[in-house]
C-alpha positions as CSV (number, residue, x, y, z in Angstrom):
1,X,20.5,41.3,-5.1
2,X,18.9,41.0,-1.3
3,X,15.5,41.6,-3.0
4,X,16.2,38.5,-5.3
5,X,17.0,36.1,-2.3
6,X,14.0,37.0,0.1
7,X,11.7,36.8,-2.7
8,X,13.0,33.1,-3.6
9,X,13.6,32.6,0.3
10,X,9.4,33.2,1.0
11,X,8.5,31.3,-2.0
12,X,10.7,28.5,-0.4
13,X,9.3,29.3,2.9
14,X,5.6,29.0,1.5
15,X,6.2,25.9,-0.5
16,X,8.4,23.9,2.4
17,X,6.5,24.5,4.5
18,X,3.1,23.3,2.8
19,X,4.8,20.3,1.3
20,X,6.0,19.6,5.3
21,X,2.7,19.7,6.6
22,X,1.3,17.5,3.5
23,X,4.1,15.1,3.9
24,X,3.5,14.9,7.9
25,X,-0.3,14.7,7.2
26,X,0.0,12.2,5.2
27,X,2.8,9.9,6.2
28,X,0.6,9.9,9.7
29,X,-2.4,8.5,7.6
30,X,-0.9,5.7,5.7
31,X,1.2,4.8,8.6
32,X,-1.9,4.6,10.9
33,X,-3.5,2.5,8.2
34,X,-0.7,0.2,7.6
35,X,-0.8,-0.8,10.9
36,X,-4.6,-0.7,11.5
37,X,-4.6,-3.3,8.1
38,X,-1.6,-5.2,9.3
39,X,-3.5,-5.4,12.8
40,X,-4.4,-9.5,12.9
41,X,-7.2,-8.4,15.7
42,X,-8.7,-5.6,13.9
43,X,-8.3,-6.9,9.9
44,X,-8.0,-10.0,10.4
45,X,-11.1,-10.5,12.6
46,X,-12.9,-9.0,9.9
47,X,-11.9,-11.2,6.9
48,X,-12.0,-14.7,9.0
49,X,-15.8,-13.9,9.3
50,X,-16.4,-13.3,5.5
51,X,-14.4,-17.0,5.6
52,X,-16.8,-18.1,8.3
53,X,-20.1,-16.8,6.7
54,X,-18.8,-18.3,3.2
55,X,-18.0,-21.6,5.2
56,X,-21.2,-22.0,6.2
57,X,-22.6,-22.6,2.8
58,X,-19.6,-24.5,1.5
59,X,-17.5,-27.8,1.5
60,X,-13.6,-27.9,1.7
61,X,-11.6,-30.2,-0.7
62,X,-8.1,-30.3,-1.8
63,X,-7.1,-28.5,-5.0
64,X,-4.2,-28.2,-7.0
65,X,-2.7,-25.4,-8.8
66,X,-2.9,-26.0,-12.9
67,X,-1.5,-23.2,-14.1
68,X,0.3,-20.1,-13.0
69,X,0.3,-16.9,-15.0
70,X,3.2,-14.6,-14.3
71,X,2.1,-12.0,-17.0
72,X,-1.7,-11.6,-16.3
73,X,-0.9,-12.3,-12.8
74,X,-3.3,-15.2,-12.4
75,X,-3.3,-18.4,-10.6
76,X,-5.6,-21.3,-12.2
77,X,-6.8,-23.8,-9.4
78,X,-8.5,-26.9,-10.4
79,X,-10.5,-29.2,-8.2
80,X,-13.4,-31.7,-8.2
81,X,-16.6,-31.1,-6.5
82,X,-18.2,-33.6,-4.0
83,X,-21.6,-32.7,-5.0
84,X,-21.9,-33.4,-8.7
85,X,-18.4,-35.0,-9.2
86,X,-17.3,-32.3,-12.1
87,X,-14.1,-30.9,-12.0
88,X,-13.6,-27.1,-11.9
89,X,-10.9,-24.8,-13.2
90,X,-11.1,-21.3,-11.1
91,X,-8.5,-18.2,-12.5
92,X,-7.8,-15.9,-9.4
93,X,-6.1,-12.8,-9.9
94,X,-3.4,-12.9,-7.7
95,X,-0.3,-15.2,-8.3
96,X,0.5,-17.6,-5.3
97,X,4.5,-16.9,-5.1
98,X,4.8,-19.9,-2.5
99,X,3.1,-22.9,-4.9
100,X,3.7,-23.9,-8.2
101,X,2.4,-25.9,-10.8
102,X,0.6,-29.6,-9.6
103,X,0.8,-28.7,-6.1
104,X,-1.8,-29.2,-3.8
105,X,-4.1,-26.0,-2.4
106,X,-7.0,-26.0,0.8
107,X,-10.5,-24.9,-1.4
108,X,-13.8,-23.9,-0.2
109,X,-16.3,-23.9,-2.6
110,X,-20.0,-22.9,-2.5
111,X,-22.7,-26.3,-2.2
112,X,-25.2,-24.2,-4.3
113,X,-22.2,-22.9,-7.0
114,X,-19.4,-24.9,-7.0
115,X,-17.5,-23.0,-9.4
116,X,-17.9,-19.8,-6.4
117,X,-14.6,-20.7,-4.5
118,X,-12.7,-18.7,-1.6
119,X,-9.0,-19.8,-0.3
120,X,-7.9,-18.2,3.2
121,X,-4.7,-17.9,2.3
122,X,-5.7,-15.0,-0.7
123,X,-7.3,-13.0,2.0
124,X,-4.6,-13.5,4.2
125,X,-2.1,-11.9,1.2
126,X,-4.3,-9.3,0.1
127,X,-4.6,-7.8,4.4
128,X,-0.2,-8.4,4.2
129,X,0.4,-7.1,0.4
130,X,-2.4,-3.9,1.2
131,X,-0.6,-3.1,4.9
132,X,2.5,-3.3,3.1
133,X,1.2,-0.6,0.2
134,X,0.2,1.5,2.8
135,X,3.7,1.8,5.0
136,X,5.6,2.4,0.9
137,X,3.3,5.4,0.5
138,X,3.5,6.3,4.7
139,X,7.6,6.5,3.7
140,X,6.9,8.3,0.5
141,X,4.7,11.0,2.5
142,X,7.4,11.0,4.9
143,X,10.5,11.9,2.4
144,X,8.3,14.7,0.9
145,X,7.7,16.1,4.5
146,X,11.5,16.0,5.0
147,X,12.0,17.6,1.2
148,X,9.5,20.3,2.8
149,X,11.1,20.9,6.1
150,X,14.9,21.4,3.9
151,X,13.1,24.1,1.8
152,X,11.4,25.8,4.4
153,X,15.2,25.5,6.4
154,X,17.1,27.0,2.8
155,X,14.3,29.7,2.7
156,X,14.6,31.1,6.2
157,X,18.1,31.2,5.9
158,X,17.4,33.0,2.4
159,X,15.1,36.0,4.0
160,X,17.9,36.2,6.5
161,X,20.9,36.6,4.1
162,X,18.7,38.6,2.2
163,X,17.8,41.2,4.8
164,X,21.2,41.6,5.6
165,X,22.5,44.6,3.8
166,X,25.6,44.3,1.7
167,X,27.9,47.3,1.6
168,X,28.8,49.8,-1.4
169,X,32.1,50.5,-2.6
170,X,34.2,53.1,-0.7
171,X,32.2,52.2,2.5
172,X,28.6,53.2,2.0
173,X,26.0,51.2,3.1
């Protein structure tokens, strides 16, 4: 019966403890990142000067938001170029939760393509939604580690109980 419990205490030992160091590993990662992409100074930086650089080749109008597709997760933004005086119809794939249908929207859009639009306030989502994705699967790293560290816990205290000798009937060991 001891034999049985350190056996199962060591392979508890072995896999605690790997899934701890896994779970530490990687909660430290994706919480580093999280923050690092959550960073205003360090992201942010970064994606105003993709705005900037498209900026420099563009003109800014108002929009408005035609249609709003919950189930493909689209946005449809409509808006009429200075430059030839056609209206354009742009789909994004990202839903703006904060607008709805008719209401107005800042647009950039490209002098040599007008239908080649940008809007800072996608960037600004996709640095908040991505640093948000990366602090979920920091926490899900993290409760793995902590599944870890209670294996490797139940498994010690396995091996011990298990090396402990249990005595016979009538007093021998």
């Amino acid at each position: 019966m001891s034999n049985g419990k350190t056996i199962s205490g060591i392979i508890m030992i072995v896999l605690g403890s790997i899934l701890t160091i896994l779970g530490i590993l990687f909660a430290a990662f994706f919480f580093f990142s999280g923050y690092v992409v959550k960073d205003e100074e360090l992201v942010g930086e970064e994606i105003q000067e993709k705005m900037d650089l498209f900026k420099r080749n563009a003109l800014e109008t108002t929009g408005e938001i035609t249609e709003i597709d919950y189930d493909e997760g689209t946005t449809t933004i409509g808006f009429r170029s200075d430059i030839d005086n056609v209206y354009y119809e742009k789909k994004i794939y990202t839903v703006l939760d904060k607008y709805s249908v008719g209401e107005p929207i800042e647009v950039y859009y490209n002098i040599d393509d007008p239908s080649d639009i940008m809007i800072q306030e996608i960037y600004d989502l996709a640095a908040d939604t991505v640093g948000r994705i990366f602090f979920v699967i920091g926490t899900v790293a993290a409760c793995v580690g902590v599944v870890g560290l209670i294996l490797l816990i139940a498994g010690i205290v396995l091996v011990v109980k298990g090396k402990k000798t249990v005595p016979l009937q009538n007093g021998q060991f």
